[in-house]
C-alpha positions in Angstrom: 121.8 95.2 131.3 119.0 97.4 131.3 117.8 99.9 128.4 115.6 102.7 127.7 114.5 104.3 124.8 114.1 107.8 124.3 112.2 109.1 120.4 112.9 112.9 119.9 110.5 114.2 117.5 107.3 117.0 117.7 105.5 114.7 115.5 105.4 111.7 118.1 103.6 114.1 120.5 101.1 115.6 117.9 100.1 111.8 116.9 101.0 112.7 113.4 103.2 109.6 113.4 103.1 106.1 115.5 106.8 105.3 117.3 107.5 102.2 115.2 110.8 102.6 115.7 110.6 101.8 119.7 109.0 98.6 118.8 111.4 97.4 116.9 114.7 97.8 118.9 112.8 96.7 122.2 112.4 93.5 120.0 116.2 93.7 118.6 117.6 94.0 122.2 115.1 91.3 123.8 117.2 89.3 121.4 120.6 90.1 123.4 119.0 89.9 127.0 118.8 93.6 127.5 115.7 94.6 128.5 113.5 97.7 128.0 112.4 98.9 131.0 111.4 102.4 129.9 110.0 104.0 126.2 109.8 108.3 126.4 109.0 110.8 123.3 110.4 114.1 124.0 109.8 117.1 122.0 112.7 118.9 119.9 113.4 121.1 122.4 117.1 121.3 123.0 116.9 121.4 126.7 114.1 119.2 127.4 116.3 116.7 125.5 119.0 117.3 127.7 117.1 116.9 130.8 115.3 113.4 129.2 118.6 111.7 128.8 120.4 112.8 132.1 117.1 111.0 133.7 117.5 107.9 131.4 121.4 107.5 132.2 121.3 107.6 135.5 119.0 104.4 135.7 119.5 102.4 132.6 122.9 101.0 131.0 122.2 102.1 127.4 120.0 104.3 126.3 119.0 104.6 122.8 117.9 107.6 121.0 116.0 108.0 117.6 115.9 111.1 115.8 116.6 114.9 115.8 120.6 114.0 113.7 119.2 115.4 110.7 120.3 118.9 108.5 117.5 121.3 109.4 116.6 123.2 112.5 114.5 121.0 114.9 117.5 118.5 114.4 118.7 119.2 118.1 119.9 116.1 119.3 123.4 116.8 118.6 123.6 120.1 120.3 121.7 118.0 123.1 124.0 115.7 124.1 127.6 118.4 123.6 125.0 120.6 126.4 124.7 117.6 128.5 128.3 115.6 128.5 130.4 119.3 127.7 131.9 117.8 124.7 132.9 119.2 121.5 132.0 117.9 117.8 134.4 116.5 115.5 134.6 115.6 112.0 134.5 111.6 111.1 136.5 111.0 108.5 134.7 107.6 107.5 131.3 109.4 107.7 132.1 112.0 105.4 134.2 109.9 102.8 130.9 107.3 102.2 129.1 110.6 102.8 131.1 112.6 99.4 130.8 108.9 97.8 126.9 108.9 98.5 126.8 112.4 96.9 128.5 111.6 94.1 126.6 108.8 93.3 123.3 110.7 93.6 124.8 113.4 91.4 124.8 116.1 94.0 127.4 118.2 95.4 128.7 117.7 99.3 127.2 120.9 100.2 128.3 122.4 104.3 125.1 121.1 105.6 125.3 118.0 104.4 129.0 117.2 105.5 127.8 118.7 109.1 126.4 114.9 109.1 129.6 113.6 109.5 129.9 115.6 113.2 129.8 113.5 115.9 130.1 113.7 119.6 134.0 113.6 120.4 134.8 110.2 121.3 132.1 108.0 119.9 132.2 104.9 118.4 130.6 106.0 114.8 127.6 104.1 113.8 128.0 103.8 109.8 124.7 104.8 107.6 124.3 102.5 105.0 120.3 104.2 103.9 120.8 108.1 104.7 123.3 110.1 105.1 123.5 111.5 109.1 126.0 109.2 111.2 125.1 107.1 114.2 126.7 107.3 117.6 127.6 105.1 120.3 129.3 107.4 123.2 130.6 105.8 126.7 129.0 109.0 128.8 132.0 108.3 131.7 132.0 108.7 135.7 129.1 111.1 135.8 127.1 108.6 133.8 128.2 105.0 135.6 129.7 104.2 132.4 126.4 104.0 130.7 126.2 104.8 127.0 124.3 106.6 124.7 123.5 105.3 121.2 122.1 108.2 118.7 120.5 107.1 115.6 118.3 109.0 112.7 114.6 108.8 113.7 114.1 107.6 110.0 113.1 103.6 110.4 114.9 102.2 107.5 118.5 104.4 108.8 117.5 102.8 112.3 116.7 99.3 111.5 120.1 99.5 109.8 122.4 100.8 112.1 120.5 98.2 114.9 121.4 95.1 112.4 124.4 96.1 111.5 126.5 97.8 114.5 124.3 98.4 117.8 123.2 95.3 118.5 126.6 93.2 117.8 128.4 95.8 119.8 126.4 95.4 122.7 126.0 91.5 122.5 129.3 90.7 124.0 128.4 92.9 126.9 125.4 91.6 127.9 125.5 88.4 130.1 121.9 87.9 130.3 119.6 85.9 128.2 115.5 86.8 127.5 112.8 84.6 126.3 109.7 85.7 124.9 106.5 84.0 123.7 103.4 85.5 122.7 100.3 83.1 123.2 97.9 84.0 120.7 94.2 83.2 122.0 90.5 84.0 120.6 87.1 83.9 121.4 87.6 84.2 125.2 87.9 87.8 126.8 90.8 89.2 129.1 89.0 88.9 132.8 87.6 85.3 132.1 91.6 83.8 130.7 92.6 85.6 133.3 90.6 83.4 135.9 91.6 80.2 133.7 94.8 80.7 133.9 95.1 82.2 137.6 97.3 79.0 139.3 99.5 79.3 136.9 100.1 83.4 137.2 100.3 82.6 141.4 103.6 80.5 140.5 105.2 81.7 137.8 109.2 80.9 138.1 111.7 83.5 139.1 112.4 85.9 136.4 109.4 85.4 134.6 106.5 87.4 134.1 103.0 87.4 132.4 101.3 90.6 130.5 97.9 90.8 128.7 97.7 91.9 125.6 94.4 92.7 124.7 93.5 94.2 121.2 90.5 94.2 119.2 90.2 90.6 117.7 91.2 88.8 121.4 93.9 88.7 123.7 97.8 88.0 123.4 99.5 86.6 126.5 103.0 87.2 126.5 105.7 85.3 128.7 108.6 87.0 129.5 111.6 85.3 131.3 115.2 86.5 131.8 118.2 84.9 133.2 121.9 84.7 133.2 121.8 80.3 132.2 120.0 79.9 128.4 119.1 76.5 129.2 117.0 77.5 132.7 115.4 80.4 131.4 114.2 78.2 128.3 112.7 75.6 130.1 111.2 77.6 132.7 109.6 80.1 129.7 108.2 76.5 128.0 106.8 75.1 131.1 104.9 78.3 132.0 103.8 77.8 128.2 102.3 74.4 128.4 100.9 74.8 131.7 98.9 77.9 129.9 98.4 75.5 127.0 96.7 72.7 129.2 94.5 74.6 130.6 93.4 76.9 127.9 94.2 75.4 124.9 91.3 74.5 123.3 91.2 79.3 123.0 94.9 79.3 122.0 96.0 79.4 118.0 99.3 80.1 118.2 102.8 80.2 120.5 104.5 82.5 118.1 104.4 85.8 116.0 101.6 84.6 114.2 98.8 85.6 112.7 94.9 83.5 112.6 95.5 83.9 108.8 99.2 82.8 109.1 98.3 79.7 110.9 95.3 79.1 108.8 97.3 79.3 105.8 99.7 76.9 107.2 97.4 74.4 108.0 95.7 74.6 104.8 98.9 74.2 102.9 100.3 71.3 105.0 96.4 70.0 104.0 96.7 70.9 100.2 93.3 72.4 100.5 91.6 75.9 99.4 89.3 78.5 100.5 87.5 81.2 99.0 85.2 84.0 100.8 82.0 85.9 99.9 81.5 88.9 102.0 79.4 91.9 102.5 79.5 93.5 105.9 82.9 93.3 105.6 84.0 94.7 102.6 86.6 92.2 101.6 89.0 92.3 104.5 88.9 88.3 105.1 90.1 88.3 101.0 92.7 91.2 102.3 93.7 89.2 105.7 94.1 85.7 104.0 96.2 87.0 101.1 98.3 89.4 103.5 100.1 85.9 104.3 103.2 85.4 101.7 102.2 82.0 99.6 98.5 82.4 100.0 98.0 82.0 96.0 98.7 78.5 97.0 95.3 78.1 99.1 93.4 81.1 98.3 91.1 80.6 95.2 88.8 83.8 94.8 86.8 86.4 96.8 83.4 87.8 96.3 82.2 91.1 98.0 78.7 91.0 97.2 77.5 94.4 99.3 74.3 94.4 97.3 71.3 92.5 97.3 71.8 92.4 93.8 75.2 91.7 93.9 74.3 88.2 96.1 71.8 87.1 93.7 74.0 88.2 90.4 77.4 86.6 91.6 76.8 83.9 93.8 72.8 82.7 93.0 71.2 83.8 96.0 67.6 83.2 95.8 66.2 87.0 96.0 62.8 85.1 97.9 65.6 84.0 100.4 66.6 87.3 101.1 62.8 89.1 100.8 61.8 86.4 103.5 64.4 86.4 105.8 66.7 89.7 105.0 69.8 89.9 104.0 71.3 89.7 107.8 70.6 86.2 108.1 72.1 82.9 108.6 70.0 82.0 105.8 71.5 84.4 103.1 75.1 83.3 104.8 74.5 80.1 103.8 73.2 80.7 100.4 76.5 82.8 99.8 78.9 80.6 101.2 77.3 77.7 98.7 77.4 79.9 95.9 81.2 80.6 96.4 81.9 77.5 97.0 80.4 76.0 93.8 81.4 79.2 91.9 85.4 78.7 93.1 86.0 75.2 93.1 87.3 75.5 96.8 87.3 73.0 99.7 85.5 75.8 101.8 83.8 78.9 100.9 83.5 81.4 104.0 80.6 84.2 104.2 79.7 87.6 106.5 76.4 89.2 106.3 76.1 91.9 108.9 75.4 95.5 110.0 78.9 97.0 110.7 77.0 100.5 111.8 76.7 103.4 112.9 73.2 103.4 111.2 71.1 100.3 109.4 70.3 98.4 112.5 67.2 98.1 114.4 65.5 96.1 117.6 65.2 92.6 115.8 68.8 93.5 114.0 71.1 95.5 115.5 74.3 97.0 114.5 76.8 95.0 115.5 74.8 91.6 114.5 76.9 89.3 112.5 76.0 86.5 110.2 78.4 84.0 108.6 78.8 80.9 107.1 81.4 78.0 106.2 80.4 75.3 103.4 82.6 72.7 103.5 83.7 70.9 99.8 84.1 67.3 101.6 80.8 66.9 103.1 78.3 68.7 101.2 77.3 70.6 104.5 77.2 74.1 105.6 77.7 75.6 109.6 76.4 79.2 110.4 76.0 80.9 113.1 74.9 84.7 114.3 76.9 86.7 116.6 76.7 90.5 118.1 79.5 92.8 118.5 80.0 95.7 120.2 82.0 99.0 118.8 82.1 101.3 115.8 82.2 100.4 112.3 85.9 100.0 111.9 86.0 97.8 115.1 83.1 95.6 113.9 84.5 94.9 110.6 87.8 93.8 112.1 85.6 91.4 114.8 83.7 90.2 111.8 86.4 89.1 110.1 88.3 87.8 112.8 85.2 85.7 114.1 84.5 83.9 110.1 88.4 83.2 110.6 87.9 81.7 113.7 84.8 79.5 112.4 87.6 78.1 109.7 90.1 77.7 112.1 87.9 75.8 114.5 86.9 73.4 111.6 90.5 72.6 110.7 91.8 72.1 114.6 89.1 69.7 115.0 89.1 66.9 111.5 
C-alpha cells in the first residue's frame, strides 16, 4: 500500500510551526509496510483542501490528513471532504457521549460548538479521541476513489499520536501485505561526497526493493537503508547485508545502526564500562553538559560540568595557570589541556572533556579565526591528556553544535579503540 500525507494548517506555510506530526506517522506506517511516498501542507482554504486530497486519492491508498477538525473558523477540513465526496454530516453517538462525559469532568457545559465535534463524514469508521475532544475519521472514499481511504485526525500532536496508536495503524495492519525495513547508519567525521565515494560498489548493487538516502545535517551524515517486500525474512536479510557491506567498508566513521544518538551510544558504552565523565567548556556554552545529560540514566556516568567562558572563570574553577593563557591565549590547545586536567582532578571522573574556541560572528582574527576549535580529553587511567585544534565553517549556532559534536567524537574515538 502506498500513503500520503496531507497537513492543513496556515501556520505550516508561515513557518510559525515545524510538521512534526508528518514525521511521526511516516514512522508509525513504515512500521506496517506502508510507505510514504508523498508529505503536502495546504493552507485552510476550503477549496484548495478539496483539490489537495482529490490529487492524493487518486495515487495513493490511504491518505492521511492532520488538522483543520477543530471548533473555530479556519477548521475547514470537514466542510472539505462533504464538498469533495457529496456526503452529509452525521452525529456519532459514541463521540458525543465521551465528548458530554469529558465536559463534565472538566466542569463545563456541552455547549453546540463543542458537540459539532462529534460530526463526522456519513459513513466513517470513527476514530475515538482519548486527549481532545474533535473525533477522528477513517472514510472508504468508494468507486470514484479506487477504494482508497481517507483518515482525518486533529492537527494537535498529542490527539494525533493517539488516534495513530490506538486505532489507525491497527486498522490498517491487516490490510497491508507488505513489510518495510529501515536502518539509519549514523556516521561522523567524514562528509557526504567523500562516504559517498566509499561506499559507491555497494550503492551500484543494492538488492531489489531497497534503497539508500543521505542524510546530511549539521554534526555528519545519516545513511538510511530502506527495503520493502511482501516475505519478512528476505527483506530482513537483504536490509542487514547492505548494512554490513556499508559497515566493512566504512566502519571505522560509523557510531551507530540505530536511532541513536553520539551521546546515547557514549553513555552506553560508559555504563556497560562503569566509568564517568565530566566537561569543562567555554566556546560552547555548556551544550556537551546539555547533550550528555539529554540521555535518560546519564546521572549514572555524568559527574559535573564547568562552563568557564571567562579567563577568570578558567583560572577560578579549574586552576588554569593565567601565564598559560597570557602566553598562549585562551584558544589554545594549551589552555584545553589545562581545563580538561583541572575538571578532571576537580570531579573525580575517568575523563574530563574541554572546548576553547571562537564560535563567531566577531572575536576571530588571521592567526585565530572564528570557527577555530580547541579541545581536550584527560584520561583518569593514564595520567595523559590528547588535544587537538580544528576549524569549522558556519555561524555561531552551527559552530557550537560542531564543537560539541567533534569533543564527543574525541570521547567516542577513545572508547571504540581500548
Amino acid at each position: 500500500m502506498r500513503a500520503e500525507i496531507v497537513s492543513i494548517g496556515d501556520e505550516l506555510l508561515k513557518g510559525q510551526r515545524i510538521n512534526s506530526n508528518a514525521t511521526f506517522m511516516a514512522s508509525g506506517l513504515a512500521g506496517i509496510g506502508i510507505a510514504v511516498n508523498r508529505i503536502v501542507a495546504c493552507s485552510d482554504v476550503e477549496s484548495e483542501i478539496a483539490a489537495v486530497l482529490a490529487e492524493s486519492l487518486e495515487r495513493a491508498e490511504v491518505v492521511l490528513v492532520t488538522g483543520g477538525l477543530g471548533p473555530t473558523r479556519d477548521d475547514r477540513t470537514r466542510s472539505a471532504v462533504q464538498l469533495l465526496l457529496q456526503r452529509d454530516l452525521e452525529l456519532s453517538k459514541d463521540a458525543c457521549e465521551k465528548l458530554a462525559s469529558l465536559m463534565k469532568q472538566r466542569g463545563r457545559t456541552m455547549t453546540d460548538a463543542l458537540r459539532d465535534q462529534a460530526m463526522v463524514i456519513e459513513g466513517s469508521h470513527v476514530i475515538p479521541n482519548t486527549k481532545g475532544s474533535a473525533a477522528g475519521m477513517i472514510i472508504g472514499c468508494g468507486e470514484r476513489f479506487k477504494r482508497h481511504y481517507l483518515v482525518l485526525m486533529p492537527g494537535v500532536p498529542s490527539e494525533m499520536k493517539a488516534m495513530m496508536e490506538l486505532t489507525v495503524l491497527p486498522y490498517f495492519s491487516v490490510l497491508s501485505s507488505s513489510f518495510i525495513r529501515h536502518t539509519p547508519i549514523k556516521t561522523l567525521g567524514i562528509g557526504e561526497s567523500m562516504l559517498a565515494e566509499m561506499i559507491v560498489e555497494v550503492e551500484d548493487s543494492l538488492p531489489a526493493g531497497t534503497t539508500l538516502a543521505y542524510l546530511p545535517h549539521a554534526a555528519g551524515v545519516t545513511l538510511m537503508i530502506s527495503t520493502l517486500g511482501s516475505d519478512r525474512e528476505v527483506v530482513d536479510s537483504d536490509n542487514r547485508r547492505v548494512v554490513d557491506a556499508i559497515l566493512k567498508r566504512a566502519g571505522r566513521f560509523i557510531y551507530a545502526t540505530a536511532e541513536s544518538t553520539l551521546e546515547e551510544t557514549i553513555g552506553e558504552i560508559l555504563t556497560q564500562r562503569g566509568m564517568s565523565v565530566a566537561v569543562a567548556e567555554s566556546c560552547t556554552g555548556g551544550l556537551v553538559a546539555s547533550r550528555l545529560t539529554d540521555v535518560p540514566g546519564s546521572s549514572a556516568y555524568f559527574y559535573q560540568g564547568f562552563v568557564v567562558y571567562s579567563n577568570e572563570a578558567k583560572e577560578r574553577a579549574l586552576g588554569v595557570a593565567k601565564e598559560t593563557i597570557e602566553e598562549f591565549g585562551a584558544v589554545s590547545e594549551e589552555v584545553a589541556c589545562a581545563m580538561a586536567t583541572g575538571c578532571l582532578e576537580k570531579s573525580g571522573a575517568d575523563f574530563a572533556l574541554s572546548t576553547t574556541g571562537i564560535a563567531g560572528p566577531a572575536g576571530g582574527s588571521h592567526e585565530k579565526p572564528v570557527g577555530m576549535l580547541c579541545l581536550a580529553l584527560a584520561i583518569k587511567s593514564s595520567g595523559t591528556v590528547q588535544s587537538r585544534t580544528l576549524f569549522m565553517h558556519g555561524d555561531r549556532e552551527l559552530n557550537k553544535i560542531r564543537f560539541s559534536e567533534a569533543v564527543l567524537r574525541e570521547l567516542w574515538e577513545h572508547l571504540r579503540a581500548v
